[in-house]
C-alpha positions as CSV (number, residue, x, y, z in Angstrom):
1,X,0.0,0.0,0.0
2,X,0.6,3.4,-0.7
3,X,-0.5,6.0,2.0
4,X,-0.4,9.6,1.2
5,X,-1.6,12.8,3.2
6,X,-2.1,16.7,2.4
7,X,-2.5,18.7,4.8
8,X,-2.7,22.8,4.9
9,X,-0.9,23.3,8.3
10,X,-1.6,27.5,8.6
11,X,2.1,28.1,9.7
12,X,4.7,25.5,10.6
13,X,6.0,26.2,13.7
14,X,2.3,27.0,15.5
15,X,1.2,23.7,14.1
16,X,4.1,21.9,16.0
17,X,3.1,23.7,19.1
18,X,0.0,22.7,19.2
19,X,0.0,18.9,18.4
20,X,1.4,18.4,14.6
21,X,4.3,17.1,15.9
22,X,2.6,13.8,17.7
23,X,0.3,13.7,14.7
24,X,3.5,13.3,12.5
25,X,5.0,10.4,15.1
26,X,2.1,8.5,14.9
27,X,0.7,8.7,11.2
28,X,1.0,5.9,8.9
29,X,1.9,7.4,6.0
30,X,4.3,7.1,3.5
31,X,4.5,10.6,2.1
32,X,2.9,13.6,4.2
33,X,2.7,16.7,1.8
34,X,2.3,19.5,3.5
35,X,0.8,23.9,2.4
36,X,1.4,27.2,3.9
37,X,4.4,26.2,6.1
38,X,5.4,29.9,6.5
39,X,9.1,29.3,7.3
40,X,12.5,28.3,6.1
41,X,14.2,24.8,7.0
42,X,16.7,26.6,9.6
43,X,13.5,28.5,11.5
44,X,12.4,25.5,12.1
45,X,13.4,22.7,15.0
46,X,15.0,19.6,14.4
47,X,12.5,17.5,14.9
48,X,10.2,19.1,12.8
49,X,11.8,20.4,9.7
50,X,13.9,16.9,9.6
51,X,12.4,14.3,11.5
52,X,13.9,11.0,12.1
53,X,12.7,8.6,9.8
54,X,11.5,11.1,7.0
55,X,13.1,12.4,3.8
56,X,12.0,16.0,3.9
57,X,12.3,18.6,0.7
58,X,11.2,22.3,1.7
59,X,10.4,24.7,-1.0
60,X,9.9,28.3,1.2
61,X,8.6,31.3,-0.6
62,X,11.1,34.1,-1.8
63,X,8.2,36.5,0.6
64,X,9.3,36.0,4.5
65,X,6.4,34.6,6.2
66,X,4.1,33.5,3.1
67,X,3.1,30.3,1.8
68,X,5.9,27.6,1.5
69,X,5.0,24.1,0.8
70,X,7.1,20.5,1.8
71,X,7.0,16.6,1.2
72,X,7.9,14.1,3.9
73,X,9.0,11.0,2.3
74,X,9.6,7.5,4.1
75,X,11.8,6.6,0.9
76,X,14.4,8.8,-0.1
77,X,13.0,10.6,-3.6
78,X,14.8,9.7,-6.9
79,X,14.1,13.3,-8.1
80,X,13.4,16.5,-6.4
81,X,11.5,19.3,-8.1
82,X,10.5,23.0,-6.8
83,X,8.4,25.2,-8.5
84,X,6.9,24.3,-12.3
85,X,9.0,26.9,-14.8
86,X,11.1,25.5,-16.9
87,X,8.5,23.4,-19.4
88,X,7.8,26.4,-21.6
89,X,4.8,26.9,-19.8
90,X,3.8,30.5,-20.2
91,X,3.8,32.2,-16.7
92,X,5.1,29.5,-15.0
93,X,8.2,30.9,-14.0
94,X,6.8,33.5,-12.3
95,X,5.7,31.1,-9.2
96,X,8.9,29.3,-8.9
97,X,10.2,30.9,-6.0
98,X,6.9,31.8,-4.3
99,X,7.0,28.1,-2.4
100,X,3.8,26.8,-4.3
101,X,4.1,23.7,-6.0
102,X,7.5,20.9,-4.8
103,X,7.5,17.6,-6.9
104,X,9.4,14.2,-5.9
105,X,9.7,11.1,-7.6
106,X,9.0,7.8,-6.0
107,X,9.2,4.3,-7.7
108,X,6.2,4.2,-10.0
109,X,5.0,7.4,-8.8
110,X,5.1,11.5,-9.0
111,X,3.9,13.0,-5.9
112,X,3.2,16.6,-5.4
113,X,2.6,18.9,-2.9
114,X,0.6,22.2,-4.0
115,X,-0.9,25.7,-2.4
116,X,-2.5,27.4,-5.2
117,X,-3.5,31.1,-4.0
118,X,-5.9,32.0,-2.4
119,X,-7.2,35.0,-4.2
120,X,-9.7,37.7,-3.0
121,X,-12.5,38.8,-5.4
122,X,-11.0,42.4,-7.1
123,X,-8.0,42.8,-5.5
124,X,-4.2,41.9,-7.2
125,X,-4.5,38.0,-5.1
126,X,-7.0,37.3,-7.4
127,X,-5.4,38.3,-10.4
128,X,-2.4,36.6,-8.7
129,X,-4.3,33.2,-8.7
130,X,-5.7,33.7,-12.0
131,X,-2.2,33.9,-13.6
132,X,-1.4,30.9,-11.7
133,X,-4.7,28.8,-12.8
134,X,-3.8,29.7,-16.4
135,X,-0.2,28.4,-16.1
136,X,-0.6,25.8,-14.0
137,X,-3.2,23.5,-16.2
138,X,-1.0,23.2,-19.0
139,X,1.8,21.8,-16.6
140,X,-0.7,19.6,-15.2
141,X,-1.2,18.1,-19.0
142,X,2.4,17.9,-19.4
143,X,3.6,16.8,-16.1
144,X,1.0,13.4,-16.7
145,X,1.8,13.4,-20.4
146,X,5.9,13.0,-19.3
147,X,5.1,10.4,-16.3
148,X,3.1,8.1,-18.7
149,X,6.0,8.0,-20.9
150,X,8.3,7.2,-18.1
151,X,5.7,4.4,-17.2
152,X,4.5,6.8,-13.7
153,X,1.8,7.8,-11.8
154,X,0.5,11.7,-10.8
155,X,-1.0,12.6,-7.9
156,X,-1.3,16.6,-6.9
157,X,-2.2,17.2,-3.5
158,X,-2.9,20.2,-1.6
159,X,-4.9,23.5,-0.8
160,X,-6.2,24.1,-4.7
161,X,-8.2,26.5,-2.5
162,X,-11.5,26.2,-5.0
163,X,-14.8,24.4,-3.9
164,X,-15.6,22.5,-7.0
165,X,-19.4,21.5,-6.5
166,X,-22.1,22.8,-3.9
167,X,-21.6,19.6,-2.3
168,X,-17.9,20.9,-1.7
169,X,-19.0,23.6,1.1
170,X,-22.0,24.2,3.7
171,X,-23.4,27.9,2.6
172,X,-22.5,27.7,-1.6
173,X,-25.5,29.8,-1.7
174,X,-23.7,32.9,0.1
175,X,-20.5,32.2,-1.3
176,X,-21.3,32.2,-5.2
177,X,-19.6,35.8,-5.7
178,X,-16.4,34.5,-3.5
179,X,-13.4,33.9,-4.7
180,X,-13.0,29.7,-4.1
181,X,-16.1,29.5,-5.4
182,X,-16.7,31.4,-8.6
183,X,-18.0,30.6,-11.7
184,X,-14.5,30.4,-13.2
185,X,-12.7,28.9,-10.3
186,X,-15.8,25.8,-10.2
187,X,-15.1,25.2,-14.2
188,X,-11.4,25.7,-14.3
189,X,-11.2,22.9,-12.0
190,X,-13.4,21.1,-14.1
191,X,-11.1,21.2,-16.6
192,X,-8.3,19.6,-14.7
193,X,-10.8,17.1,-14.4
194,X,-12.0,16.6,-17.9
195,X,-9.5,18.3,-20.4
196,X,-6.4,17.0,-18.0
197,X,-8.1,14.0,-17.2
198,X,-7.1,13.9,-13.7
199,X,-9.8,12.6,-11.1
200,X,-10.6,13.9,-7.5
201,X,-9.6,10.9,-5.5
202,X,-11.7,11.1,-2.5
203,X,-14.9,12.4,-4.5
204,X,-14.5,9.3,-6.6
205,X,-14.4,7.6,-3.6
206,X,-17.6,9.8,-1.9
207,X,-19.6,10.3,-4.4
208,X,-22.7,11.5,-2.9
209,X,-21.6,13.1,0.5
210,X,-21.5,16.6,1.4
211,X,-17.7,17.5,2.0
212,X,-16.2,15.5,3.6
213,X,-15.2,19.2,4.5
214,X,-11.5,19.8,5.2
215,X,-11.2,23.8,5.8
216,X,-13.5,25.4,9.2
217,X,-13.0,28.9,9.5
218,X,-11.3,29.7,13.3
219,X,-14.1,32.2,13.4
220,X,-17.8,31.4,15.0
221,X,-18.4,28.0,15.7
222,X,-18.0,27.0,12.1
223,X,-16.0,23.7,13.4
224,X,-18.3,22.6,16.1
225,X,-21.4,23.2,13.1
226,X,-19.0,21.3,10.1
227,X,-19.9,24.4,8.2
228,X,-16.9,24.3,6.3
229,X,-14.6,23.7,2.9
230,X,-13.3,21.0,1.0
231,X,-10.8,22.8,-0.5
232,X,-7.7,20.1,-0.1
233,X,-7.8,17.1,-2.6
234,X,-5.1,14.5,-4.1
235,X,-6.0,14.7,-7.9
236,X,-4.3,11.6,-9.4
237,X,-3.7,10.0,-12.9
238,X,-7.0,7.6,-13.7
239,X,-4.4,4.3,-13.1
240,X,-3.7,5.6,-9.5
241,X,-7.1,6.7,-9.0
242,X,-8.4,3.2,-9.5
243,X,-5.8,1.8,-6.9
244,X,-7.5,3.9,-4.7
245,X,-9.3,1.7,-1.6
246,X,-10.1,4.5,1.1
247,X,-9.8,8.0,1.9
248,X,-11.2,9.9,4.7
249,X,-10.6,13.6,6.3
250,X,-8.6,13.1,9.2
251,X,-11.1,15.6,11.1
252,X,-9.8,16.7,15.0
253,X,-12.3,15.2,17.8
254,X,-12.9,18.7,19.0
255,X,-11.9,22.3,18.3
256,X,-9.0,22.5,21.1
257,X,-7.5,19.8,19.3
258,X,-7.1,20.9,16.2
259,X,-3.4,21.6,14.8
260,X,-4.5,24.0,12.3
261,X,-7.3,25.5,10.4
262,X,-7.2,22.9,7.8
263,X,-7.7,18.6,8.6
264,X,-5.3,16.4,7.1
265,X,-6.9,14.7,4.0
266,X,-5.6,11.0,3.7
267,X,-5.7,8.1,1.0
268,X,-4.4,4.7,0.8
269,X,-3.5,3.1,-2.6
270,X,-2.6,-0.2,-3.4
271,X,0.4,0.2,-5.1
């Protein structure tokens, strides 16, 4: 089996303060991928920037304090890639230092850790994520056109920070002018779907549920009501898709417990 994990930890170092670190020492997985680490390798201790038992890549942003993604590995990658430029991709170079998007390769399989921006209707952020969206899909086609050829498996995981269907997130009704869940957001993502033919893991695998939900605002008592987000989701190749056997939101028992804004979203593949 193959276990993988995304998680959105909203900041590193608070997250290991307040229990990510003895959620790391007892997961199962194989590879933990990990969005909006908000620190460099050296601001961060021992133990948690480079574990015992872990192969850990960091990609930080070139902005102090912003995004950053990482990959904990069990096996030591083959290949190590940061940042998407490089594949003549238009645009894509612009993001390569803004720690949004760190590849690896393991036997048989491409794993990737993504934090696509969040964006904010009319303001530059959503531009930002916009410019990102339009590079971005055009990798996607390439980076599972390059791993068939090699005889590999894709699978993308992270904060894409868009709810694709009203089943995706409690109030769609007061959120259709809001920016994870516009009009273009919803069918941009549908072509990642369709046009990139990559599938939603766990949606495959939950069809007809609402969520599960893996983003809770801190604010109210959206938690405690599950009026939240599933905004985090492993988008795989269709042969690693079907190897899929379970996948579940790795939701906190109650608020004080949770490590971060975000739940750890968690799927097992037969390899």
């Amino acid at each position: 089996m193959l276990t993988v994990t995304s998680v959105n930890v909203n900041g590193l170092r608070a997250a290991a303060k307040k229990g990510f670190v003895e959620w790391l020492a007892g997961t199962d997985a194989d590879v933990v991928c990990l969005q909006e680490v908000r620190a460099e390798l050296a601001q961060l201790p021992e133990g948690v920037g480079t574990p015992e038992g872990w192969h850990t890549v960091h990609a930080p942003a070139a902005a102090k304090g912003r995004a950053g993604v990482s990959l904990y590995a069990r096996q030591a990658p083959e290949r190590v890639q940061i940042g998407f430029g490089g594949f003549g991709v238009l645009g894509a170079e612009e993001f390569d230092t803004s720690g949004r998007y760190v590849e690896i390769d393991l036997p048989g399989v491409t794993v990737a850790s993504l934090y696509l921006p969040s964006g904010e209707v009319g303001t530059e952020r959503q531009e930002e994520k916009e410019r990102f969206m339009a590079a971005f899909l055009p990798y996607l086609q390439g980076l599972k056109a390059r791993a068939a050829a090699d005889g590999r498996e894709v699978v993308v995981c992270g904060d894409w920070n868009i709810a694709h269907q009203e089943a995706d997130l409690k109030n769609w009704k007061a959120n259709r002018k809001s920016s994870g869940f516009l009009p273009e957001e919803r069918a941009w993502l549908t072509r990642v779907l369709e046009e990139a033919a990559y599938v939603d893991v766990v949606r495959a695998l939950h069809p007809d549920v609402e969520g599960p939900y893996s983003w809770w605002s801190y604010r109210g008592r959206a938690f405690d009501n599950d009026s939240g987000w599933r905004i985090d989701y492993q988008m795989a190749t269709p042969g690693l898709a079907g190897r899929a056997v379970k996948a579940w939101v790795e939701r906190a028992a109650t608020h004080g417990e949770r490590w971060s804004d975000h739940a750890p979203v968690t799927v097992v593949y037969e390899r």
